[in-house]
C-alpha positions in Angstrom: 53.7 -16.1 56.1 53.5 -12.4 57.4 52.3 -9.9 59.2 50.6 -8.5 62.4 51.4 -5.1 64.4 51.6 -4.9 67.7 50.2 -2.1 70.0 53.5 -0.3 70.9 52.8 1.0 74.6 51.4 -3.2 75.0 54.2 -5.5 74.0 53.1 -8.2 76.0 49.6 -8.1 75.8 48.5 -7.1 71.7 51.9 -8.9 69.6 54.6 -8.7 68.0 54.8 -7.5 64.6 56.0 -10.4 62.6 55.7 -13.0 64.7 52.0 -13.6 64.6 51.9 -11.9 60.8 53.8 -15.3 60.3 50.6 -17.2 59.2 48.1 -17.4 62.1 44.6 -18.3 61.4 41.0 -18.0 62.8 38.0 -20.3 62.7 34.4 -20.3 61.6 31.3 -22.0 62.9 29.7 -24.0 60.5 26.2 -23.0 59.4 23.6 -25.2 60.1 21.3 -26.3 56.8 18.1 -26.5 57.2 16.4 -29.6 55.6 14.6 -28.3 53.3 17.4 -26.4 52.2 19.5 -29.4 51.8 16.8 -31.7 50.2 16.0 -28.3 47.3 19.3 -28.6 46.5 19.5 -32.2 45.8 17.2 -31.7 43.6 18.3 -29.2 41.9 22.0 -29.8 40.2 24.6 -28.1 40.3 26.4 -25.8 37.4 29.3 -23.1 37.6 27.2 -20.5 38.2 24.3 -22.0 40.6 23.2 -19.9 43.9 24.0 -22.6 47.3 20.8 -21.7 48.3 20.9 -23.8 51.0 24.3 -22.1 52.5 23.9 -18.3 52.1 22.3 -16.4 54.8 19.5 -14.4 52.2 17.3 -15.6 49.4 18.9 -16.7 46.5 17.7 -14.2 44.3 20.1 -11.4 46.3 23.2 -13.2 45.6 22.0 -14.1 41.1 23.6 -11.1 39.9 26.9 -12.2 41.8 26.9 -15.6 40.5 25.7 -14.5 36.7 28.4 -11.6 36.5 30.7 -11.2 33.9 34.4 -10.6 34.1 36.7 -8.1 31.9 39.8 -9.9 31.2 42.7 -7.5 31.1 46.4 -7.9 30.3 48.7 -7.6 33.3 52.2 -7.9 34.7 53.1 -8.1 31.2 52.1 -12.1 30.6 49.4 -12.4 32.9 45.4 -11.0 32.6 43.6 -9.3 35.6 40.2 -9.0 36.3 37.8 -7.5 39.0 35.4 -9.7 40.3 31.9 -7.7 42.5 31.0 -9.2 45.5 28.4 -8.0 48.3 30.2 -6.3 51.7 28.1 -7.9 53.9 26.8 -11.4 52.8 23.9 -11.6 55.1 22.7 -8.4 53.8 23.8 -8.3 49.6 23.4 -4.4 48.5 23.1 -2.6 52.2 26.6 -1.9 51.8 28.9 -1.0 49.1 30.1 -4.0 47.1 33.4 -4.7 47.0 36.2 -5.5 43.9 38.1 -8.7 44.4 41.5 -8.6 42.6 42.0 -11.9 40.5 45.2 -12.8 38.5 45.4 -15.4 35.5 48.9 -16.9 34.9 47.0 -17.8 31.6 50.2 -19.9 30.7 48.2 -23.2 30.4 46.2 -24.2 27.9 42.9 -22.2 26.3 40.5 -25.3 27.5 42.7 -25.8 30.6 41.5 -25.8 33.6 41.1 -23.0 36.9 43.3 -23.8 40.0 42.8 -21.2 42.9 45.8 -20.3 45.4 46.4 -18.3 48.4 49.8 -18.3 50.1 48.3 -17.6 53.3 48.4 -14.8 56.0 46.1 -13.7 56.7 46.6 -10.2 54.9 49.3 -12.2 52.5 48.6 -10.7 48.6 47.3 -13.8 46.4 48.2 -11.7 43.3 51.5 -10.9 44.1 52.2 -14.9 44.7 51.3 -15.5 41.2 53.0 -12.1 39.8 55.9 -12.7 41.4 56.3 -16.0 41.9 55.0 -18.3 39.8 58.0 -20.5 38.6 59.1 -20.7 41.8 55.8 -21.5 43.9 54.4 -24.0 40.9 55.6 -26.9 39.1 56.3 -26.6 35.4 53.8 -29.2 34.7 51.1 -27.5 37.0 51.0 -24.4 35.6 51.4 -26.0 32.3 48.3 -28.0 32.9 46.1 -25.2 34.8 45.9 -21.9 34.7 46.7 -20.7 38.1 44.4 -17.8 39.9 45.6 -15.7 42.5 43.4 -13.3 44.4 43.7 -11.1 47.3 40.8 -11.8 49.6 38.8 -8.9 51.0 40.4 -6.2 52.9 44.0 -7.3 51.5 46.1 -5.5 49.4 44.1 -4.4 45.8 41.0 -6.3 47.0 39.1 -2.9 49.1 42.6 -2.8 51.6 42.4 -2.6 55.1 44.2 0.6 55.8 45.3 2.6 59.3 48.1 4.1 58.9 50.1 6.4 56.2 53.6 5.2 55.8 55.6 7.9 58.6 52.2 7.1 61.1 53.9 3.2 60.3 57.2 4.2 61.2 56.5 6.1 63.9 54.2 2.8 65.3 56.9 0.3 64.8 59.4 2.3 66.8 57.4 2.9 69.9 58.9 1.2 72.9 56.6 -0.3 76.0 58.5 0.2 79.3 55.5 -1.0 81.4 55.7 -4.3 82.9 51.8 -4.3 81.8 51.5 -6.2 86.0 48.8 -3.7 87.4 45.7 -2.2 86.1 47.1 1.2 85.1 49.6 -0.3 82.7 46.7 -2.3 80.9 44.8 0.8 80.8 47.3 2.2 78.8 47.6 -0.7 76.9 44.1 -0.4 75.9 44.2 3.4 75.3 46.9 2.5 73.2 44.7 -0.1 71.4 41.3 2.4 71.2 43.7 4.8 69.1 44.5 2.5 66.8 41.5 1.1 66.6 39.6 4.4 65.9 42.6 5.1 63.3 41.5 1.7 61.5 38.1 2.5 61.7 38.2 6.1 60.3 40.5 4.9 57.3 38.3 1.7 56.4 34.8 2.2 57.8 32.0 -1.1 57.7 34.8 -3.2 56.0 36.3 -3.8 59.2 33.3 -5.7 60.4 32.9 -8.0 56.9 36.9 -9.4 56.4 36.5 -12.4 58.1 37.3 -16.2 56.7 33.6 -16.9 56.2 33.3 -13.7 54.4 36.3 -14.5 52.1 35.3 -18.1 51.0 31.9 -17.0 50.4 33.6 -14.6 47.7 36.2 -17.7 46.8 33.0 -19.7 45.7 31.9 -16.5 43.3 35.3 -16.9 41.9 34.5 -20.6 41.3 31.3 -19.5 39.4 32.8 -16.5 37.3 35.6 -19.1 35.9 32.8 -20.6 35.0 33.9 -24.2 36.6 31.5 -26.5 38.5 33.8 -27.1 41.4 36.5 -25.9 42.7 40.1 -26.5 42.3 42.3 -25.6 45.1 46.1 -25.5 46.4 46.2 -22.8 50.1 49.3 -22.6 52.2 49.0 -22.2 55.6 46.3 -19.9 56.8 45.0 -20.8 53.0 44.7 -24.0 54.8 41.9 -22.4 57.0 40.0 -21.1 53.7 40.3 -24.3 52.6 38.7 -25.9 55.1 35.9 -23.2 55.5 35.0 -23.6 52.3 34.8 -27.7 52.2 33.2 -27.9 55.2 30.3 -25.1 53.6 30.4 -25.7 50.2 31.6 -29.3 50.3 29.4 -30.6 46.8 31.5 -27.9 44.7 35.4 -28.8 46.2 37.3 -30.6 43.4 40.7 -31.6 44.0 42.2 -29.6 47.2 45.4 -29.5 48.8 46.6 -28.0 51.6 49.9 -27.7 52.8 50.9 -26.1 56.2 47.7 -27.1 57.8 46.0 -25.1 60.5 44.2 -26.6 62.9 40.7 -24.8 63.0 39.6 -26.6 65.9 41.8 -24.8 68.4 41.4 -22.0 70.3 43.0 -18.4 69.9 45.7 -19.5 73.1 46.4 -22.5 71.3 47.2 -21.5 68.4 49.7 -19.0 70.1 51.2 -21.5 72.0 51.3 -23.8 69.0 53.4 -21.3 67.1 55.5 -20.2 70.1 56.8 -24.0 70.9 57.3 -24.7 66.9 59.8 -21.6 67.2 61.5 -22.5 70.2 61.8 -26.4 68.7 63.1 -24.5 65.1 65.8 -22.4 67.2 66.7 -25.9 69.1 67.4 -27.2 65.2 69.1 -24.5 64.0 71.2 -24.1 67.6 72.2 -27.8 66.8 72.7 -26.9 62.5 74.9 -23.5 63.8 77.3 -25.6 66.1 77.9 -28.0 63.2 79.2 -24.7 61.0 82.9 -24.0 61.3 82.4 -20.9 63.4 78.6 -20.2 65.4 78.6 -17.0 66.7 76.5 -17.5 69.8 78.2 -21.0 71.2 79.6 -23.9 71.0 76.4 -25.9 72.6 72.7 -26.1 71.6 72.4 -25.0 75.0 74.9 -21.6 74.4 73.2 -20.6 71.5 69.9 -20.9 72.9 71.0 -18.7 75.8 72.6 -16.3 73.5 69.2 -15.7 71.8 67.6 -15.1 74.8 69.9 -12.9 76.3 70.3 -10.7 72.9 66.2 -10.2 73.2 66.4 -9.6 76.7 69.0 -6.9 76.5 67.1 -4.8 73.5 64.0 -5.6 75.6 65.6 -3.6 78.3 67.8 -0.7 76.0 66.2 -0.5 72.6 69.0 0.5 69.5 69.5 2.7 67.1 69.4 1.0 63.4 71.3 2.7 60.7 68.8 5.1 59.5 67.8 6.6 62.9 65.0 4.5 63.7 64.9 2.8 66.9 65.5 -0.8 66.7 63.1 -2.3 69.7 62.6 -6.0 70.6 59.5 -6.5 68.5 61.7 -5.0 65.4 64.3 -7.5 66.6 62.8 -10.5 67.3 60.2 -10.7 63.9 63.7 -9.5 62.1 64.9 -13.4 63.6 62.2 -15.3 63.1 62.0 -14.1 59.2 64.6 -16.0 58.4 64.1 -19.4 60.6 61.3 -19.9 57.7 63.5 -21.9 55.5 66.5 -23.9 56.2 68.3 -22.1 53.5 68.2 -18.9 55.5 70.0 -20.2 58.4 73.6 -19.1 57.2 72.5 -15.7 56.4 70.6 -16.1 60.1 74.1 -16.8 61.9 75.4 -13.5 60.3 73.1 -11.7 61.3 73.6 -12.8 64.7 77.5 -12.4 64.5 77.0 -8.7 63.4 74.8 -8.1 65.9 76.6 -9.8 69.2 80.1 -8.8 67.9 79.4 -5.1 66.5 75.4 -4.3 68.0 75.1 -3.9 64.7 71.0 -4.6 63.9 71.2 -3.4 60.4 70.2 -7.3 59.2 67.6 -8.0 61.6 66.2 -4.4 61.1 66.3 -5.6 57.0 64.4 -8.6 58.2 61.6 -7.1 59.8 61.0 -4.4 57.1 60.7 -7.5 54.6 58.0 -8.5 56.8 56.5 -5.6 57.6 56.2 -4.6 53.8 58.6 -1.5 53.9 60.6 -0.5 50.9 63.9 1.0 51.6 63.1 4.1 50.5 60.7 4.4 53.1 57.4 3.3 51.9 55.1 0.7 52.4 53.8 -0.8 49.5 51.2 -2.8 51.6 50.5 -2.7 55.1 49.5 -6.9 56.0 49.3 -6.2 59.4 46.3 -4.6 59.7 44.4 -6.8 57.5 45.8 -9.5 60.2 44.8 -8.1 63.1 40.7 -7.4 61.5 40.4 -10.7 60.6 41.7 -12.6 63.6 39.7 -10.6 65.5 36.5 -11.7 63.4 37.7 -15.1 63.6 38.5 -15.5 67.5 36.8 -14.9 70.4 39.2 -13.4 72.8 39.3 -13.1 76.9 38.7 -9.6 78.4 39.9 -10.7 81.9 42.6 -9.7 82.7 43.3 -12.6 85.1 43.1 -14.7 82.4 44.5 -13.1 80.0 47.7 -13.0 82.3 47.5 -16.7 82.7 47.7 -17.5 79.2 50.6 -15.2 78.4 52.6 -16.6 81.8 52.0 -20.2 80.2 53.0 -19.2 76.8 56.1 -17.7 77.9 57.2 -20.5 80.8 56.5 -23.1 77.6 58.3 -21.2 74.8 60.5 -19.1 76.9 62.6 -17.4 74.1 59.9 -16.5 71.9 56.7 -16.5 74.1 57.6 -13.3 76.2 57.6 -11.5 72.8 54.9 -12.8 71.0 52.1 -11.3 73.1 48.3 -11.6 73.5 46.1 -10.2 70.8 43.1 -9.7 73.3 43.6 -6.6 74.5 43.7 -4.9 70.4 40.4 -6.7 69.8 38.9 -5.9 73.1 39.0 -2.3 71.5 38.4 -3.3 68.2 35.4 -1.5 66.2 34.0 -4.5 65.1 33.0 -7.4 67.4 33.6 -11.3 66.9 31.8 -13.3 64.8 33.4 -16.4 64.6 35.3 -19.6 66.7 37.2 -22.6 66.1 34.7 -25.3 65.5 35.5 -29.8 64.7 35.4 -30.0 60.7 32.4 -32.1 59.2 33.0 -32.8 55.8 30.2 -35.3 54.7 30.1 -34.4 51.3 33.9 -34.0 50.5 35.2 -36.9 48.9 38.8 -36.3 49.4 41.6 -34.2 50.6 45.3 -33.8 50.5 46.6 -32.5 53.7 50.4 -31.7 54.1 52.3 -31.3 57.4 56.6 -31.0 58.0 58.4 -32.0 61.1 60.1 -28.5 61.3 57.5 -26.1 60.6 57.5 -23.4 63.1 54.9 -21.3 61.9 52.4 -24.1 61.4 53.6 -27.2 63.7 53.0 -30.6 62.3 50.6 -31.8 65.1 47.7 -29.5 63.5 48.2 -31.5 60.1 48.2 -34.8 62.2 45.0 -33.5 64.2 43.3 -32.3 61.3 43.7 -35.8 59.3 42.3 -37.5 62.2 39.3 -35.3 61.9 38.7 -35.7 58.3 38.1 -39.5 57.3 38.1 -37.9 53.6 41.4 -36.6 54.0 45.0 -38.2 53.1 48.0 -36.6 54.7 51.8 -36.3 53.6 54.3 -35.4 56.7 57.4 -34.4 55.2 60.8 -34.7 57.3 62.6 -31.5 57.2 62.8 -27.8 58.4 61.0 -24.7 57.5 57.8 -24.2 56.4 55.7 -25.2 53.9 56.8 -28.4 52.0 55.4 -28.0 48.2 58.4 -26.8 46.3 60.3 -26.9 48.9 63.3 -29.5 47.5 61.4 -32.4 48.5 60.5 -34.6 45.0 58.1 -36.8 47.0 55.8 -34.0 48.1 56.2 -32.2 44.8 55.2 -35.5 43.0 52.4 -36.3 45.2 50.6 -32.9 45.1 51.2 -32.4 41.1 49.9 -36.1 40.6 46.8 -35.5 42.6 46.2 -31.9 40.9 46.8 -32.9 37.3 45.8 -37.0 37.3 43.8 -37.2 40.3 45.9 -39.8 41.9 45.8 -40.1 45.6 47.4 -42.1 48.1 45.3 -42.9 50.9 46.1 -42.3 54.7 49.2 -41.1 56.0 52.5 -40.8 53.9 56.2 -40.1 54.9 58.2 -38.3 52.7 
C-alpha cells in the first residue's frame, strides 16, 4: 500500500518515502445530525439518487444536480468502460470552486442487470482504476466479478481524479536523493527542517492550488456516495483494503442507511491518533522482520546470520551504515537510507517476496550492490525505468494525512514521540520519521481527527485482520470489531498484508459468500 515523501534535509522529523506511503490512514469527526434533519429523512425514503439532507453541510438543493447527473460510458483498457463523474471542490460550499472529475472504471465483465461493487486498494494516493485495469483477475474472485461489476475510482487528488502534483519528474529525482546530515537535536536543524518543508509546500501549493485544502477522507466519501447515486443503486456495495478501510468506515458511520454489504480487509483503526498509528506500523515491521529473520535461517543459505538475532542485527547495521555514507546506485543516483529502507520494506508485504528479499540483501552485504533495493523503492515511489514517473502517490499522501490528523508543533513533543517510536521499533522507527513538521508548513490546515465509530444504522460488517500484517497490525481489526457491535471479524493466520486473495480459501470463501449470498458468520472467525 504506497507512498509518502519525505522532506530530504528532515529525515527524522517529515518520513520516509515508502514507509508511511505503505497504507497509513487519517480520521474524521463524525458530523452531528440535527433532529430535525434525521426525523425529514425518515420520512422521506430513500432512492439511488436521493440528497442526505440531513448529512451534507449546505441545502439540499446545492448538491441535486450532483446526485441527478448523468454519466458517459466510454470503452476503456480495451474490455473495460470509463466514465467521469462531477463532484463539487469544496462540499460545504458546492460551485465556489471548480468542480472536480472523478475517474471511475467498470470491469463490465458481469452481468447487464448485475450489480455495482465499489473498491479501493488503499493508500492513501493508491489509483483505484489502475487496481481494476491492472489487476482484476488477480485482486477478484472469478465468481465476484462474474457476479458484479466491479468499480474502481481514484478518489480526489489521486492519479486521473484532479492529481495532486509538486514536482516534475527530475525535481522528483533530485528530492529523493537529497541526504539529511543534521542530527535534527537543536533548533537550527529543525529550522531547516521546516524551510525544507515551506518549499515543498509552496511547490505543492503553486502546482495544485484550493485542491490541497479539499482531499481529505470526508471529502472523498462524500464523492464515493455520488458514485452510489450515478450507478444508480440504492446502497452501496463495498470491498476497501487497508486505508480503503478508513473510507469505509467514514462512509458507514455518515451515510450508514445507504451501506449494503461491506467488507473491509486490512482494517485501520480510526480511533487512534497520528503517533499511534506510526508506532502501530513501526512495531508490525519490526515483528515482520522477526518472522522473516526466523523464515531466512530456515533457507539453506541466509545471508545476514545464522540467528533471528544475527539477522536482525544485520538489518540494522546495513541502515545504519547508508544512514552514515549514502551509495551510489547503478544509474548515478545516490542511494540514501530513506531510498534503502522503503526499497526493504516493499518486499516484506507478502511472504512470497521474502526469497527475492534475502537476495537483495546478499547483493547488497556481499557486493554493496543496492541495485535491488533501489528497484524496490522506485516500484514504490512510481518511477519507470526510463526515468519517469507515471504518478507521483506521495504527494497525494502527505495532503490528505495532513487533512486527516492533527499534528504537534512542539518540538518537545514532537521529539518525544519520535524517541519512543524508535526505542520500541528500533530498526524501523529511526527511519520512519514524524510527519509534523511537513504539515506544520502545509498550505492547508487540519480539518479532521480520529474519532470512536457509531454505527447505529449499519446492520452489518465484515472486518478482516492477519497476524503478520505489518502495514496494518491485526490489533486495529481486533479494536475496531470491539467497537462496532454490527461488525463480524475474520483474523487470518499468516504473513503479509492483506488476506483476500491472498492463498487463504477460508477468507476468500467468507468474503465472496457474504458479497454474492449475503451470508455472514457472526463474531469473530479464525482462518
Amino acid at each position: 500500500m504506497p507512498e509518502n515523501v519525505l522532506s530530504p534535509r528532515g529525515l527524522r522529523l517529515v518520513g520516509l518515502t515508502a514507509a508511511a506511503a505503505l497504507l497509513l490512514s487519517g480520521c474524521v469527526e463524525s458530523g452531528e445530525e440535527s433532529d430535525s434533519g434525521a426525523a425529514e429523512a425518515q420520512a422521506q425514503p430513500i432512492t439511488a439518487t436521493s440528497v442526505p439532507a440531513d448529512e451534507l453541510p449546505g441545502a439540499a438543493e446545492d448538491y441535486t444536480a450532483y446526485y441527478d447527473q448523468d454519466i458517459e460510458w466510454t470503452s476503456c483498457e480495451e474490455t473495460m468502460m470509463c466514465a467521469d463523474v462531477t463532484v463539487p471542490m469544496d462540499w460545504a460550499e458546492p460551485g465556489a470552486q471548480e468542480d472536480l472529475e472523478i475517474r471511475i472504471i467498470s470491469s463490465q465483465t458481469g452481468r447487464d442487470d448485475a450489480e455495482h461493487l465499489l473498491t479501493n486498494p488503499g493508500g492513501p494516493g493508491s489509483s483505484g482504476y489502475d487496481a481494476v485495469a491492472d489487476s482484476l483477475s488477480v485482486a477478484f474472485s472469478e465468481e465476484l466479478i462474474e457476479h458484479y461489476n466491479i468499480i474502481g475510482f481514484d478518489p480526489r487528488g489521486v492519479h486521473r481524479s484532479a492529481p495532486v502534483t509538486c514536482l516534475d519528474d527530475a525535481e522528483m529525482d533530485e528530492y529523493r536523493e537529497q541526504v539529511s546530515e543534521e542530527q535534527l537535536d537543536d533548533a537550527s536543524s529543525y529550522a531547516e527542517a521546516r524551510e525544507s518543508a515551506a518549499e515543498l509546500a509552496a511547490q505543492c501549493e503553486s502546482e495544485s492550488g484550493a485542491l490541497l485544502g479539499h482531499v481529505d477522507t470526508l471529502s472523498a466519501v462524500r464523492d464515493m456516495d455520488v458514485i452510489r447515486a450515478v450507478l444508480d443503486q440504492d446502497e452501496l456495495n463495498y470491498l476497501g483494503f487497508s486505508y480503503g478501510t478508513k473510507l469505509g468506515m467514514t462512509y458507514a458511520e455518515h451515510y450508514g442507511d445507504r451501506v449494503g454489504r461491506f467488507v473491509l480487509d486490512g482494517m485501520l483503526d480510526v480511533s487512534i491518533d497520528a503517533h499511534d498509528l506510526n508506532k502501530g506500523q513501526a512495531l508490525g515491521f519490526e515483528v515482520a522482520l522477526e518472522n522473516y529473520a526466523q523464515w531466512c535461517i530456515e533457507q539453506e543459505t541466509c545471508p545476514a546470520g545464522d540467528t533471528v538475532e544475527e539477522v536482525i542485527e544485520g538489518v540494522q547495521e546495513l541502515f545504519a551504515g547508508v544512514a552514515e555514507t549514502p551509495v551510489q546506485g547503478a544509474d548515478g543516483r545516490t542511494v540514501n537510507v530513506s531510498t534503502l529502507v522503503s526499497g526493504f520494506i516493499t518486499p516484506m508485504y507478502s511472504r512470497e517476496a521474502w526469497p527475492v528479499l534475502s537476495e537483495a540483501m546478499s547483493v547488497a552485504l556481499g557486493q554493496e550492490d543496492f541495485t535491488m533495493f533501489q528497484y524496490f523503492a522506485d516500484l514504490q515511489a512510481g518511477r519507470s525505468p526510463d526515468g519517469s514517473y507515471e504518478w507521483i502517490n506521495s504527494f497525494a499522501f502527505n495532503a490528505v494525512m495532513c487533512l486527516d490528523y492533527p499534528m504537534p508543533q512542539d518540538q518537545e513533543q514532537i521529539d518525544a514521540e519520535f524517541e519512543e517510536v524508535s526505542e520500541q521499533a528500533p530498526t524501523f522507527g529511526p527511519y520512519l520519521g514524524h510527519r509534523a513538521v511537513i504539515c506544520g508548513e502545509w498550505p492547508s490546515e487540519n480539518v479532521s481527527e480520529p474519532w470512536n465509530p457509531e454505527l447505529g444504522e449499519v446492520d452489518e460488517l465484515l472486518m478482516i485482520g492477519t497476524t503478520g500484517d505489518p502495514a496494518t497490525p491485526v490489533e486495529w481489526a481486533e479494536n475496531m470489531h470491539q467497537q462496532v457491535p454490527q461488525s463480524s471479524l475474520i483474523i487470518r493466520e499468516g504473513e503479509g498484508h492483506l488476506a483476500y486473495r491472498a492463498g487463504n480459501g477460508c477468507v476468500d470463501e467468507a468474503v465472496d459468500g457474504y458479497l454474492i449470498g449475503g451470508e455472514l458468520t457472526e463474531g469473530r472467525t479464525e482462518c
